[in-house]
N, C-alpha and C positions, 0 to 999 in steps of 0.2 A: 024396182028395176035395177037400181044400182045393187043390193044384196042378191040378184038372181044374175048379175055379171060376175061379179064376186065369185057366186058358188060354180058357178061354170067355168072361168078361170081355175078354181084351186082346183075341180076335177081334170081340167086336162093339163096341169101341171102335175097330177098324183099320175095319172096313167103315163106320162110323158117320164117320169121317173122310174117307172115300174116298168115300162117297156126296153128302155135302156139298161136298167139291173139284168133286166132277164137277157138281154138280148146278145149279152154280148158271151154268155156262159152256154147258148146254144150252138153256137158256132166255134167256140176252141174247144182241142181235143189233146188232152194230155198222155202222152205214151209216160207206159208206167216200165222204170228198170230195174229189172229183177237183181239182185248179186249169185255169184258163182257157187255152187253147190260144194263149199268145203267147210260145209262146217260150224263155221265161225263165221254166218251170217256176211260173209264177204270179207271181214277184217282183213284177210292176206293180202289183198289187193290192193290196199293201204297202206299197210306198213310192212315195208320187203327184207325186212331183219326180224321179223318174227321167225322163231323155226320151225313152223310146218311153211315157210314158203320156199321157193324151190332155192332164191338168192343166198339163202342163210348161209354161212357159213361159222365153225367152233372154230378156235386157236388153232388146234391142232389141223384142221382142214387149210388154214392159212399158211400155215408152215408148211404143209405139204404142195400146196398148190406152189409155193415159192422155190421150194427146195426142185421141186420138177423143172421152172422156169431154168434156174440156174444152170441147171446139169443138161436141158437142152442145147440153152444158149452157150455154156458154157464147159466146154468137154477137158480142158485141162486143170479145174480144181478137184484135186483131191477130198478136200474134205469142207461140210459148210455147218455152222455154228448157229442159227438162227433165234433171237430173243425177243419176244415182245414183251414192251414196258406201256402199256394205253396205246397210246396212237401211233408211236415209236417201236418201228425193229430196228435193230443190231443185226446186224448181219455179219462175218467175220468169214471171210475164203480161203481158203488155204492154196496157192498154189506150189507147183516144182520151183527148187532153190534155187533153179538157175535161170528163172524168170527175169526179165531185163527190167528196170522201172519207171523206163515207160510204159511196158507193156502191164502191169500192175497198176500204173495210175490208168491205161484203156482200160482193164477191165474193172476197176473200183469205178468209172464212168460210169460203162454201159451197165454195170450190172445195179445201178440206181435205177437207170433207165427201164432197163427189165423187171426190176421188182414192182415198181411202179407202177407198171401197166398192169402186171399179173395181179397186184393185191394195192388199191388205190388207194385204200382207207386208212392206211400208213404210211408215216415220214422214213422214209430208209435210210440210215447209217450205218453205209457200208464202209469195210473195212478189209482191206488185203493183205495178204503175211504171207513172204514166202517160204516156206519148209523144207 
């Protein structure tokens, strides 16, 4: 008697395991997500300094993206000088000689402010010189 409780306890402990393994994989449903058809298995999506992604930008694309900022925002410099060192641009403005200095120290301000926004990923040191 006692080995025929036994063996019917451990069978409905095995089904009682086997029901709960299975049970709980019949009812969740995993959505599968595909990546973006460029290529590269998705990688652009990841990392937005690669240059096939559209964020990328060369030096030179930087300098110009800056230099346009300038001559926007800034319709009285003559001439702009722009240097990147790594994380560091130089920037150097030329403005008219008879620029006042205060208005040289506003615009050595705003035109941090402006490069800044336009190109983030640099420390700006700006510089103004009147000519």
């Amino acid at each position: 008697m006692k080995k025929r409780i036994f063996f019917l306890a451990a069978v409905w402990l095995l089904a009682v395991s086997v029901a709960t393994a299975c049970g709980g994989a019949a009812n969740t449903r995993q959505e599968v997500r595909t990546h973006s058809k460029d290529g590269l298995l998705g990688i652009t999506e990841v990392n937005p300094n690669m240059p096939l992604s559209k964020t990328y930008r060369t030096y030179s694309d930087d300098v110009r993206v800056m230099e346009a900022a300038i001559k926007e925002r800034f319709p009285m410099v003559t001439n702009t000088t722009i240097t990147l060192n790594g994380p560091v641009a130089h920037v150097l403005l030329n403005v008219p000689a008879g620029t006042s200095a205060e208005e040289i120290a506003r615009i050595k301000h705003e035109a941090q402010a402006v490069l800044a926004a336009a190109s983030p990923r640099y420390n700006i040191d700006a510089d103004v010189s009147a000519k």
